[in-house]
N, C-alpha and C positions, 0 to 999 in steps of 0.2 A: 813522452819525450818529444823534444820537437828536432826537425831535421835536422839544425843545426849542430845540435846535439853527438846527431848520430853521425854528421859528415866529420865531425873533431878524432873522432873515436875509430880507430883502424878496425877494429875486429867489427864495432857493433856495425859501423858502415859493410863491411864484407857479408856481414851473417842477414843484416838486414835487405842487402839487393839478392842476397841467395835465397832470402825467402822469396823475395817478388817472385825470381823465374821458377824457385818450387810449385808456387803456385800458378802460373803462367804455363807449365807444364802439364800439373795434376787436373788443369784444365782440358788438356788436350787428351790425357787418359781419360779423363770422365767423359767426353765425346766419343772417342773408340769404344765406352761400355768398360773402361778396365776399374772397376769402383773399387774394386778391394786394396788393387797396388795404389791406386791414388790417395785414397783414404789415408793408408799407413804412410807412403811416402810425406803427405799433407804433414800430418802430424809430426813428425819425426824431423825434418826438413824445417819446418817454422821452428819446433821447439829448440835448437840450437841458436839463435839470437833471442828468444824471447828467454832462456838463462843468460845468456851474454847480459843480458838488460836489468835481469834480475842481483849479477853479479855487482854491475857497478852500483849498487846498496846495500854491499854483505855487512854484515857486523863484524865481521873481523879477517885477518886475514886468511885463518883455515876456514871459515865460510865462503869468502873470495873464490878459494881453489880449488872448494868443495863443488860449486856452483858451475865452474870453468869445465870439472870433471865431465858435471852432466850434460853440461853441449858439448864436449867432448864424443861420450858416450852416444849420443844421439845424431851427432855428425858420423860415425861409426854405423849405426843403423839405419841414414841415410845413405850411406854409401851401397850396403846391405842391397837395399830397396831401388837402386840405381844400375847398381851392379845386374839385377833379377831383370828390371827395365830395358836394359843395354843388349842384353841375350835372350830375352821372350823373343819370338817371333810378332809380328807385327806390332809392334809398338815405336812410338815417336823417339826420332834421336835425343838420344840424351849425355852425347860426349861432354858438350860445353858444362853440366852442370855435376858432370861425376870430375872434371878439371876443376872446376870452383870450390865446390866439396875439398877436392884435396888441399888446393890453395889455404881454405877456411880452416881445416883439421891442420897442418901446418902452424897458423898461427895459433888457433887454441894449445897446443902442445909447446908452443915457447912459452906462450903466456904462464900455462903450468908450469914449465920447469924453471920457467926464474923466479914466477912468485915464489918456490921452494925456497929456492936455491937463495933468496933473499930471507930468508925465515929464518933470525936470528936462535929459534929454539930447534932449528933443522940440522945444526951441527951438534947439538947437546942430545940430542935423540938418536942420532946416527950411532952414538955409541951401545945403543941397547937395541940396536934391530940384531936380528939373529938372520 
């Protein structure tokens, strides 16, 4: 996708400079030696926009929401991995990016709950959840 793309687009924009300083970061852990939280941070951390990215091509709209879930989900595990970051002993500040993190989980969880809540078979099912 080209930037342009991505500056149109609120969330893939958000998820996309949140990966920059994950990895701008997990740089600075892999300098202090901390490979393991970097690693998993890395991972976890990008993988939240690169579903954002993979969303705007779902095949329908429970693929859509399904896909939102999993950067959802992994916005969650970066927090996780942020949170561990924020209270190890010697490790690099990480406030700004456990703030952007929530920023980002914010908007993923609107995005969720309207595409629901716009899901014309969302009312026809409601009546058979228990």
């Amino acid at each position: 996708m080209k930037r342009e793309i991505i500056e149109k687009n609120p969330v893939l924009k958000l998820s996309f400079d949140f990966s920059l300083m994950v990895i701008d970061y997990c740089e600075q852990l892999d300098f202090k030696k901390r490979f393991v939280v970097s690693k998993q941070l890395l991972r976890s951390g990008t993988s939240i926009g690169a579903n954002a990215f993979e969303a705007q091509n779902s095949e329908s709209k429970a693929d859509f929401i399904h896909k939102m879930k999993i950067a959802a989900k992994e916005s969650d595990e970066t927090q996780y991995w942020l949170l561990l970051c924020n209270y190890a002993n010697d490790y690099p500040d990480c406030s700004l990016l456990l703030q952007k993190q929530e920023e980002l989980n914010k908007v993923l969880t609107k995005i969720i709950s309207t595409s629901k809540r716009n899901n014309p078979l969302s009312y026809f099912f409601s009546f058979f959840s228990i």
